[in-house]
N, C-alpha and C positions, 0 to 999 in steps of 0.2 A: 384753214385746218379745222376738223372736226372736233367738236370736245371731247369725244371719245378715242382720240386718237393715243396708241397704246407705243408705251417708249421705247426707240427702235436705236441702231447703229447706221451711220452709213462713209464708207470709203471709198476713197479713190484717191491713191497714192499715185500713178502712170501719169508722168507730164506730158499731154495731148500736142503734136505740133501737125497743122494739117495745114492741105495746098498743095496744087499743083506745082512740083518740082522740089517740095520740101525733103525728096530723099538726097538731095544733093548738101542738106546740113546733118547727115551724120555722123562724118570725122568729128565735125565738133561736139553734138552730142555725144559722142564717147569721150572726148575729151572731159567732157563735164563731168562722166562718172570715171576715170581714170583709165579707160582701154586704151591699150596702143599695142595689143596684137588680138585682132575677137576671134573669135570662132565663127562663121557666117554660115549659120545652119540653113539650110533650101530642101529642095526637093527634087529628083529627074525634071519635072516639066519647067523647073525655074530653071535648070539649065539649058534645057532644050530650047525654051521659049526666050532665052539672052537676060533674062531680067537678071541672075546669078552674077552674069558678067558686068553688067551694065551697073548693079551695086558694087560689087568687085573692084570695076576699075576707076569708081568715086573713091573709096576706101585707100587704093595705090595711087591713085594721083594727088591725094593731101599726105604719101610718106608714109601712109599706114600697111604694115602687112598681113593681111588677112587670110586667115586658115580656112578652107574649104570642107566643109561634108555635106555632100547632094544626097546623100543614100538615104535619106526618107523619106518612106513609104506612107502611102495612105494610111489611117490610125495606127499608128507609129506602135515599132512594137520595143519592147523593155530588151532586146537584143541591139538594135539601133542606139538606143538611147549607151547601151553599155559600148559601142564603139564609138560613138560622135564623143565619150567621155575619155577613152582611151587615145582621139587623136588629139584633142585637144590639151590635155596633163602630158603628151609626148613634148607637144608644143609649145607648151605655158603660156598656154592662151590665156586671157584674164578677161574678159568678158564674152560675151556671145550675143550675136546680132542673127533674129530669128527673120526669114522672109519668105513669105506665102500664105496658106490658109492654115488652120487650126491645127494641121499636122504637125507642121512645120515647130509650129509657136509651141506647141506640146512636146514636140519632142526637145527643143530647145531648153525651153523652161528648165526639164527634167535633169538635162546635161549640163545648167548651170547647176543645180542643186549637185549632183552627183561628183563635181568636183570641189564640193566644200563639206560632203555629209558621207562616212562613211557608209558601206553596206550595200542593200538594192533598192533598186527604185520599189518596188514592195515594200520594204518596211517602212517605207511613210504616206501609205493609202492611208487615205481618209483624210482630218481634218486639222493643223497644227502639229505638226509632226517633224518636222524640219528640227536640226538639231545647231546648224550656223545657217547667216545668209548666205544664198547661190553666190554665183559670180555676176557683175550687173548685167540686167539682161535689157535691150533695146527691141523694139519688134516691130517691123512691117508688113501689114497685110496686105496681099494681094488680090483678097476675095473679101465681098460682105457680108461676111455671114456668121461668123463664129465669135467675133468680137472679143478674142483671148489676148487682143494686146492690152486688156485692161484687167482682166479676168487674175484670181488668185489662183485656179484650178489648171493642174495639166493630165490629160484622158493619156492612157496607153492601154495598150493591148498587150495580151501576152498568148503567143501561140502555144505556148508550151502547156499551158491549162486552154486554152479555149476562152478566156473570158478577159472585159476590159474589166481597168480599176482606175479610179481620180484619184489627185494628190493634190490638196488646198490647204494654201497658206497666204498669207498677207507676202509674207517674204517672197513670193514667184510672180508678183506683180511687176511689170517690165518698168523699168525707171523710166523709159519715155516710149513715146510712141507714135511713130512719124506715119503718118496716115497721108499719102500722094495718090490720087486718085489718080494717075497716068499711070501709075504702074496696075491698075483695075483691067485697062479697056482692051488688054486680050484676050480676057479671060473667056473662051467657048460661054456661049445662051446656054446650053444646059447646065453647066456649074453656076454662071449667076443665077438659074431660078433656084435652085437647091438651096446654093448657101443662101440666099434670099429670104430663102422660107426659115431656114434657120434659123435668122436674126429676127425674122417676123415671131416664131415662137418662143424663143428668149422671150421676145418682149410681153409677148399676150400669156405667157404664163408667170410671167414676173409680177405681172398688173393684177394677174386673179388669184393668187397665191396668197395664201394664213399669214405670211410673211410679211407682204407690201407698205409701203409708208410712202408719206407724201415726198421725198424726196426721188425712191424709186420709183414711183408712179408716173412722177414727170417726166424723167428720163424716157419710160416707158412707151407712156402715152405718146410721146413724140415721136419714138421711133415707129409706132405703129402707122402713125400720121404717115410719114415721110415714106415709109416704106409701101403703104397702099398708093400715095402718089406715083411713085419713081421706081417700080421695080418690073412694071410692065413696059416701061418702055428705056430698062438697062436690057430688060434680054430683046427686047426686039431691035434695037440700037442699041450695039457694042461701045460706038464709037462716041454716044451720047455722054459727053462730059459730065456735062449737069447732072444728068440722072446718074451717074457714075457717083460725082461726088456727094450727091444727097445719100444713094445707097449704103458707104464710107460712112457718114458719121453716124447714120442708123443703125447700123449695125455695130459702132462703139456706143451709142445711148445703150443700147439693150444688153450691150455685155456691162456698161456701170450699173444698169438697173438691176439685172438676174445675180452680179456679183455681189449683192448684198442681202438678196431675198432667198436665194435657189430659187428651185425651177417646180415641178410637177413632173405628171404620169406619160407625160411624150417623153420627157427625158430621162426617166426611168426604165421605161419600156426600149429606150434607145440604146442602150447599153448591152443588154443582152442580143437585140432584135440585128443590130448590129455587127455584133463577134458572133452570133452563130451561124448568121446569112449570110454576111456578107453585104450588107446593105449601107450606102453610104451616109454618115451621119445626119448631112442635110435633106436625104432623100425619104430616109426613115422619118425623119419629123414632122415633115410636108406631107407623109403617106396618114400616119397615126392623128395629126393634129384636129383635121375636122370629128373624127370620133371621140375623141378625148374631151375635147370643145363640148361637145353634143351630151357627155354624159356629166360633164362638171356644171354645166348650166344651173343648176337649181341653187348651187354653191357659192355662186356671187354673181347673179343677175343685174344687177347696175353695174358690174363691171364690162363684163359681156354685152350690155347696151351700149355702153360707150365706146366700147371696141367696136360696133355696128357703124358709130358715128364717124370713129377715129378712119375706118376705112371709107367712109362714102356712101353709106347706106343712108335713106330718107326714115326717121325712126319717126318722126313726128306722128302723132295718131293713134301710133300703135301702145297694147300694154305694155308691160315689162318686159315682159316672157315673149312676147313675140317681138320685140324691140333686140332682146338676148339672142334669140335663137337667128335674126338677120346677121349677127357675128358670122355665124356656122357658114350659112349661105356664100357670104362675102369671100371668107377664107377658099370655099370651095370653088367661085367663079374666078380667084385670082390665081387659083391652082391651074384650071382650065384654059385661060387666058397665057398662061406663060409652058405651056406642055406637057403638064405634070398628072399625068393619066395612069400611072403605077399603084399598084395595091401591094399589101403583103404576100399574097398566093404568088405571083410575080415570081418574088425572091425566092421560093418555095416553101415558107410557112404555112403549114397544116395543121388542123385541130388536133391531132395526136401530139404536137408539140407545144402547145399553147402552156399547159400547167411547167413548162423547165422553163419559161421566159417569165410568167407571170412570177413563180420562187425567187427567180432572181432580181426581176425587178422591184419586188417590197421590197428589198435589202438598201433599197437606194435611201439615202436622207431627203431628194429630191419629194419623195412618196410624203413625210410629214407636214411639207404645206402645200399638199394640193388643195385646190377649198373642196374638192369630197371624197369623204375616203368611200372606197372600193372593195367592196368582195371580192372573192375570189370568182365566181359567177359571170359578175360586173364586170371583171377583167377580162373574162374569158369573151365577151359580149361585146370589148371596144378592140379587143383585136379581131371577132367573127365581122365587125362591121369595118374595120381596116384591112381588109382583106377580100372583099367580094364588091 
C-alpha cells in the first residue's frame, strides 16, 4: 500500500456461494433468511429457455411454494416493478429470488423494496433513500456481465418520461448469491460478448476512477485479468465450462469493485444513450468504452498501463503513454475478436442529438470520479468518435 493512500469504505454484505449445481442449495438458503413462499422473479427467455422451471421445480421439490413473475422486460420498466409488487403483497410472499441478468435482479431488487417502503419506485432514486429493509432478496445470475447480485444499485426505466433512474442502498444488496455456471452455458455468443464487455468496464473504470482503493483495485485488476483470459473463448464456445465459470466470478469481482468506487463516463453516457435508443446496456458500453478509455488517458496513466498488462498486451519497452494507450488497442482487438463491430450511428444517434444525452449524462454521480473531467466539447468528441 502506497503512503499516500487516501482513507476509503469498502462492502460486501452478499454471501457468494459458487459451483457447478450450487442452484440446487437454494431452499436452504432461503431458509437461512426465513422464505418459505419467494417471489421468483425471471424474464420471458428464462421461461422459454426452462431455466424458470428448472429453479421452480427445485424450490417445489424441498416443499416450498414459489410465486411466478416472467414479465420482465429488458431495462425493467417502474410499471413492471409496480405489478411483480402487486402479485406478490396478493400472495404474501416474504422474500424474492431474482434469476437472469441485470434486468431481472433490478427489477427484483425494486419489488423487494417496494413491499416494505411505501410510495414509488421514484421516490427513492438516487442514494440511501430506503426508508425499511426490502424483503430478503437471493439472486442468480445467468449472464456475466452486470454483476448485480452483489451490487447496492437497481437501474429502471420509466417509459412514461423516457428516461432511466438508479436506486442505491446497502439495504438492496442480495443476502446471498448463488453464482452456478451451468445455468451460463445457453446463453446465445452475442449476449455473452455484450454482457462481457459489461463486466469488462465495470472493472476498467472501477480501477481508473478518483474513487479506487487498494481493496477495489484488487478485485478489479482481477477481473480484468480473467476476463481478457476467458471471454474470447466463452463466446466462441458456449458450452466451455471453464471459460463459463471464470467469466461468473469476474463478473461478481467487478460488481464488488465498482460497488464501492462507482463507475465513469461509459456509465454515465449509458443511461441516457440507452432509454433514448434503445441500445442494450452491455452493448452501449462495449460501443462508448474504447473512446472514453482514449480520452481519460492522460487521467491515470499507470492505471491504463496496467490494464495493457492485465489484458496481454507486451508493455515492456514502451513509455507510459504508449504503454496506456496499448489499453485502448486491447479493448478494441477483444471487441473485434468476439463480433462487436456496432457504433452509435447504428442505433441512430446523430449530432443534432448529442447535447440532450451529454445534459443528461453530467447529472450522473458516476461523472464525479471519472479521472477526467470533460467539456461539454469533449463530450460531444467521445460520442463523434463512438459513432463513426
Amino acid at each position: 500500500m502506497t503512503p499516500d493512500v487516501q482513507a476509503f469504505s469498502f462492502i460486501s454484505p452478499t454471501h457468494i456461494r459458487f459451483g457447478s449445481g450450487t442452484v440446487s442449495e437454494l431452499p436452504a438458503r432461503l431458509g437461512e433468511v426465513g422464505g418459505t413462499k419467494p417471489l421468483l422473479v425471471g424474464d420471458p427467455g428464462m421461461a422459454a429457455n426452462g431455466l424458470l422451471g428448472r429453479v421452480e421445480g427445485v424450490l417445489r421439490a424441498a416443499g416450498l411454494a414459489p410465486v411466478l413473475f416472467s414479465a420482465v422486460e429488458s431495462d425493467p420498466d417502474v410499471a413492471s416493478v409496480r405489478e411483480g409488487t402487486r402479485i406478490a403483497a396478493e400472495a404474501g410472499c416474504d422474500s424474492v429470488v431474482a434469476l437472469g441478468g441485470g434486468s431481472a435482479m433490478d427489477a427484483a431488487k425494486a419489488i423487494a423494496m417496494m413491499m416494505t417502503n411505501p410510495g414509488t419506485p421514484r421516490d427513492y432514486a438516487g442514494t440511501n433513500r430506503l426508508k425499511a429493509p426490502p424483503l430478503p432478496i437471493i439472486a442468480i445470475p445467468t449472464t456475466a456481465g452486470t454483476g448485480s447480485e452483489l451490487t447496492i444499485w437497481s437501474v429502471l426505466s420509466d417509459r412514461a418520461t423516457g428516461d432511466k433512474f438508479g436506486i442505491g442502498s446497502p439495504m438492496l444488496c442480495p443476502r446471498f448469491a448463488i453464482l452456478d455456471p451451468e445455468l451460463t452455458l445457453s446463453l446465445p455468443a452475442g449476449l455473452t460478448a455484450t454482457t462481457g464487455m459489461d463486466a469488462l468496464t465495470h472493472a476498467i473504470e472501477s480501477l481508473v476512477c478518483t474513487a479506487s482503493n487498494p481493496f477495489s483495485a484488487a478485485h478489479a485488476e482481477m477481473a480484468i485479468r480473467m476476463i481478457g483470459e476467458n471471454l474470447r473463448t466463452a463466446v466462441a464456445q458456449g458450452g466451455n465450462l471453464a471459460a463459463r465459470s471464470n467469466m461468473l466470478v469476474a463478473s461478481a469481482l467487478a460488481g464488488a469493485a465498482f460497488n464501492n468506487t462507482r463507475l465513469g463516463y461509459v456509465h454515465a453516457l449509458s443511461l441516457p444513450l440507452g432509454s433514448k435508443f434503445k441500445i442494450p446496456h452491455g452493448m452501449v458500453n462495449a460501443i462508448t468504452l474504447p473512446a472514453v478509455m482514449d480520452f481519460n488517458l492522460p487521467g491515470n496513466l499507470p492505471a491504463y498501463a496496467r490494464i495493457a498488462t492485465l489484458l496481454g498486451e507486451r508493455t515492456g519497452g514502451l513509455s507510459l503513454r504508449d504503454a496506456a494507450r496499448s489499453s485502448v488497442e486491447a479493448v478494441i482487438a477483444l471487441k473485434q475478436d468476439i463480433g462487436l463491430h456496432q457504433t452509435l450511428a447504428d442505433f441512430g444517434l446523430t449530432e443534432d442529438r448529442f447535447d440532450e444525452v451529454i445534459d443528461e449524462a453530467m447529472t450522473s454521480g458516476n461523472c464525479q470520479v471519472n479521472p477526467r473531467q470533460a467539456t461539454k466539447a469533449e463530450m460531444r468528441a467521445i460520442l463523434r468518435a463512438a459513432s463513426g
